[in-house]
C-alpha positions, 0 to 999 in steps of 0.5 A: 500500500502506497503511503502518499505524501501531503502534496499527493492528495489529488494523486490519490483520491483519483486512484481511490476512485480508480481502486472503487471502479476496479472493485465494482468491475468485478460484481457489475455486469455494466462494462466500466472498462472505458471510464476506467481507462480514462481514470488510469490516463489522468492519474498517470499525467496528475502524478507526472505532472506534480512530480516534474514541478516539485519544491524543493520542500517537497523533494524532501519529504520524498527524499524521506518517504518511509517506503523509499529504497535504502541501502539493502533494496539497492544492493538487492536490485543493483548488485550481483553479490554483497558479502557484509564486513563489520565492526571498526576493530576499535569499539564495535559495530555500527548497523546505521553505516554498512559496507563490504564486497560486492559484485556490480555487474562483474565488477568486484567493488567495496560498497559502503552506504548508510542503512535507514531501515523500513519499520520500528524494528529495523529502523531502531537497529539502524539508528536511522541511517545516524551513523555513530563513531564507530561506523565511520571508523568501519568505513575507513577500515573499508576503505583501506582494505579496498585500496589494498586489494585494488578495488574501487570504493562505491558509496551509497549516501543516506542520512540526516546527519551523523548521530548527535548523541553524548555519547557518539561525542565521548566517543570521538564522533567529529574526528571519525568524521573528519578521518574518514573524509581524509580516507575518501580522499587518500584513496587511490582507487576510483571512488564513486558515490551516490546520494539515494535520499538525505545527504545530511552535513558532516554525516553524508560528506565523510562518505561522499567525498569521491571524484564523481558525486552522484544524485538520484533526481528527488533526493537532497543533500545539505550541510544542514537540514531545512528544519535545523536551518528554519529553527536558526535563522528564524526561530521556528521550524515551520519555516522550513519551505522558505528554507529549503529553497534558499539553500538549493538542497536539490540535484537540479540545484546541485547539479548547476553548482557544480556540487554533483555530477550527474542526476540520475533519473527516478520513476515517475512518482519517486524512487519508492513507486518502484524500487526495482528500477530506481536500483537498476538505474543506480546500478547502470549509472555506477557502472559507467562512471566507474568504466570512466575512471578506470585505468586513472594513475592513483596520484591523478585520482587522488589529484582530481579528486583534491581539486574537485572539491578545492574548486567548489564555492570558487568564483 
């Protein structure tokens, strides 16, 4: 059952009546067939039409629409094999940031990517995608390994920000940040990293600091989110419209800037009308970029990869 979004309205009491129609269809003897088709027409343009002309507050609440593919759907849909690695070999193990060896199209790849869940339970287990010092610890300890063993690093952005608890801060949270952002960028295997929902400050930037940053088209990233951003500039979080559109959070907005590099595109609808062909089309746009970079000397990807994000903001 589809859960729809405060701007989907309209969306969904047309496929209430088209769901009714349906229904009756199967005990009236009248013949519906064509009125349902010109129901099933129009809802298809509504939805179309709402999702080509979409705020930037309202690509966020599909960024985090509760049915949107994460972590595990993606690599169940984009990826031959995923063989998982935990712990940080430090404290312990952090399920909000997930990572091992995968196969993606006959690549073998290192995969890392945040993990929000889908219910109660996992999303508890996850910490919501928050990730905690000893996630990105993990992330470094992966990426390590993959430059190793001479494997580019494919990273799946998810969060809202990294954990804000005590104790993550008593743990060392802002350094394992800040050393798995040098990590991504010491690496001297290609990277590549997508943003598949919320790309939220420090959290989202210490996996996604890699030579090609990619978007999915309704998916936002940020160095604070619109709520936080509201709450500060003018005390109070209902601003949070107002403030999603002067940050330009979007992957159209991004896009120009020159932050990512490429969108890629979603189901009409959104990523979770069908997580199937959201992952198959990460899956392809992961592997060109990775056929794009192969066969870089590590020193220049290291070096497009430093000059990449000194160039940023750059006038």
């Amino acid at each position: 059952m589809i859960t729809y979004l405060e701007f989907e309205k309209p969306v969904a009491e047309l496929e209430k009546r088209i769901a009714d129609l349906r229904a009756a269809a199967d005990t009236d003897e009248v013949d519906i067939s064509n009125e349902l088709q010109r129901l099933e027409i129009k809802s298809a343009d509504l939805l179309a039409s709402t999702y080509a002309a979409l705020s930037p507050w309202q690509k966020t609440q599909v960024a985090r629409h509760p049915s949107r593919p994460h972590f595990h759907d993606l690599v169940r849909h984009a990826f031959e094999e995923f063989v998982p690695l935990g712990g940080d070999r430090f404290y312990g193990e952090d399920e909000a940031i997930m990572g091992g060896f995968a196969r993606l199209d006959g690549r073998r790849v290192m995969l890392i990517g945040h993990e929000k869940g889908h219910d109660t339970e996992s999303r508890l287990r996850h910490n919501f995608g928050m990730g905690k010092p000893e996630g990105y610890r993990k992330a470094v300890r992966l990426m390590e390994m993959a430059a190793r063993f001479g494997l580019p690093v494919v990273t799946l952005v998810d969060t809202s920000g990294a954990f804000p608890g005590v104790e993550a801060e008593e743990r060392g949270q802002a350094e394992a940040i800040a050393r798995s952002t040098e990590a991504c960028l010491a690496l001297e295997v290609p990277m590549v990293a997508i943003v598949v929902g919320e790309g939220g400050s420090g959290g989202a930037v210490a996996l996604a600091s890699a030579e090609r940053v990619l978007m999915l088209e309704h998916a936002v990233y940020s160095v604070i989110s619109p709520e936080g951003c509201a709450s500060i500039l003018w005390r109070s979080a209902d601003r949070a419209p107002d403030a999603a559109e002067a940050m330009q959070i979007t992957a159209q907005h991004l896009k120009r800037l020159g932050v990512i590099d490429r969108i890629v595109p979603e189901p009409v609808g959104g990523a979770h009308r069908d997580p199937a062909a959201t992952g198959r089309a990460v899956g392809q746009a992961l592997g060109e970029e990775l056929d794009a970079l192969a066969g870089i000397d590590p020193v220049e990807l290291r070096r497009q990869r430093e000059e990449r994000f000194l160039q940023l903001g750059a006038s």
